[in-house]
C-alpha positions, 0 to 999 in steps of 0.5 A: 193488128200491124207491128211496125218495127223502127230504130230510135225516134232521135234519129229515124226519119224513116221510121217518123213517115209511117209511124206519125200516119198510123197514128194520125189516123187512128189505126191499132198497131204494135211499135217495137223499137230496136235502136241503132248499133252501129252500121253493121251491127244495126243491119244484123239486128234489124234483119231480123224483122226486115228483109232489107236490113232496115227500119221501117218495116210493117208486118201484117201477120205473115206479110212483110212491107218494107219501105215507108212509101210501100208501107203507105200504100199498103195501109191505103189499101185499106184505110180510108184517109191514107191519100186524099179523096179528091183525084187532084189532090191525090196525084199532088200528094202522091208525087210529091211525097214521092219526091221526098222519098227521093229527093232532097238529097242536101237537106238530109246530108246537111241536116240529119233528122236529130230531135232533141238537138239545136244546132248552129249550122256551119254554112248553108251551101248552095245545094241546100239553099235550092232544096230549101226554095224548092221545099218552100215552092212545093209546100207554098202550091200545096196550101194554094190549090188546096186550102190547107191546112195540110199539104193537100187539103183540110185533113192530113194524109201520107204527103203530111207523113211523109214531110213530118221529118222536115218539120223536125229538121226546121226545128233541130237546125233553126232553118229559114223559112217563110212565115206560111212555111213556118206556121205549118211547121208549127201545126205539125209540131202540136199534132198530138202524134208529133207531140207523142214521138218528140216526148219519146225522143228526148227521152231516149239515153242512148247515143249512137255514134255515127248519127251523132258524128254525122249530126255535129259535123254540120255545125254548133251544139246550141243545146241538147234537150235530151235525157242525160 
């Protein structure tokens, strides 16, 4: 059986992507969580598991697979569903969970992945009003050249995965989005593997600082839904 190893569900984007596929697609694995101490403390703790000193990592007995989009392909070696089926759905999904994986860059600095909050931002700059038509176009082609309700088709795959953090930042920052954006940031939000690690993340009582200090840079606390 897999262990996947990951940092706080609050906070770890990164950690969101191969958690939510395996999941979603039934597949056994064990989850260990160790939380975030700290930028250098987390990278100690974390080496323990993770040869880079980061969160995700998957173990498959004595393989390690760092990465959240190696650790997809590697469950895509041998799962069925991981990608579509069909080739044109395929190289769209792949590139563009590949330009999530690199891109972005605005949304993630503006909008750090923090479940449990509803923050008013302080402005939207330029960049990530782009990165935002950009996520609407990408998504909008998706919907149109292979019918939803997924990214690329009828089932969820890793392209889903791998924007499942996104479906959380709409929410945690009340972005603006249109409403066929919208209605796939609400079938997101009741999968039951996204039900499962919201649950979990509002649970969690500890706070680290540094994600907490990068979160509220960005503008008003509305609300805090998480555990005292």
């Amino acid at each position: 059986m897999y262990t996947l190893y990951i940092a706080n569900k609050n906070y770890s984007s990164w950690s969101l992507r191969p958690w939510i596929l395996l999941t979603q697609l039934g597949i056994a694995f064990d989850e260990k969580l160790t939380p975030f101490l700290g930028t250098s403390s987390s990278w100690s703790a974390f080496r323990a598991f993770s040869p880079t000193g980061k969160v995700p990592c998957l173990h498959d007995g004595d393989i390690a697979v760092w990465d959240s989009l190696s650790i997809a392909e590697y469950v895509a070696e041998q799962h069925p569903g991981a990608w579509p089926t069909d080739a044109r759905a395929r190289a769209w999904a792949r590139s563009a969970a590949a330009e999530m994986h690199s891109g972005f860059e605005a949304l993630r600095s503006h909008c750090p992945m923090n479940c449990g909050i509803r923050l008013q931002l302080n402005a939207q700059p330029p960049a990530l009003t782009r990165d935002l038509a950009r996520l609407q176009e990408l998504w909008s082609e998706g919907f149109d050249r292979f019918g939803g309700p997924y990214l690329a088709g009828a089932a969820f795959s890793a392209v889903d995965a791998f924007y499942a953090p996104v479906v959380f930042r709409i929410q945690s920052y009340q972005l603006a989005v249109d409403d066929r954006v919208g209605a796939y940031v609400q079938h997101m939000l009741a999968l039951p593997g996204m039900r499962s690690w919201y649950g979990a993340a509002l649970k969690e009582t500890w706070r680290d600082p540094d994600h907490e200090e990068e979160t509220l840079r960005q503008g008003v606390l509305l609300q805090d839904l998480r555990a005292a």
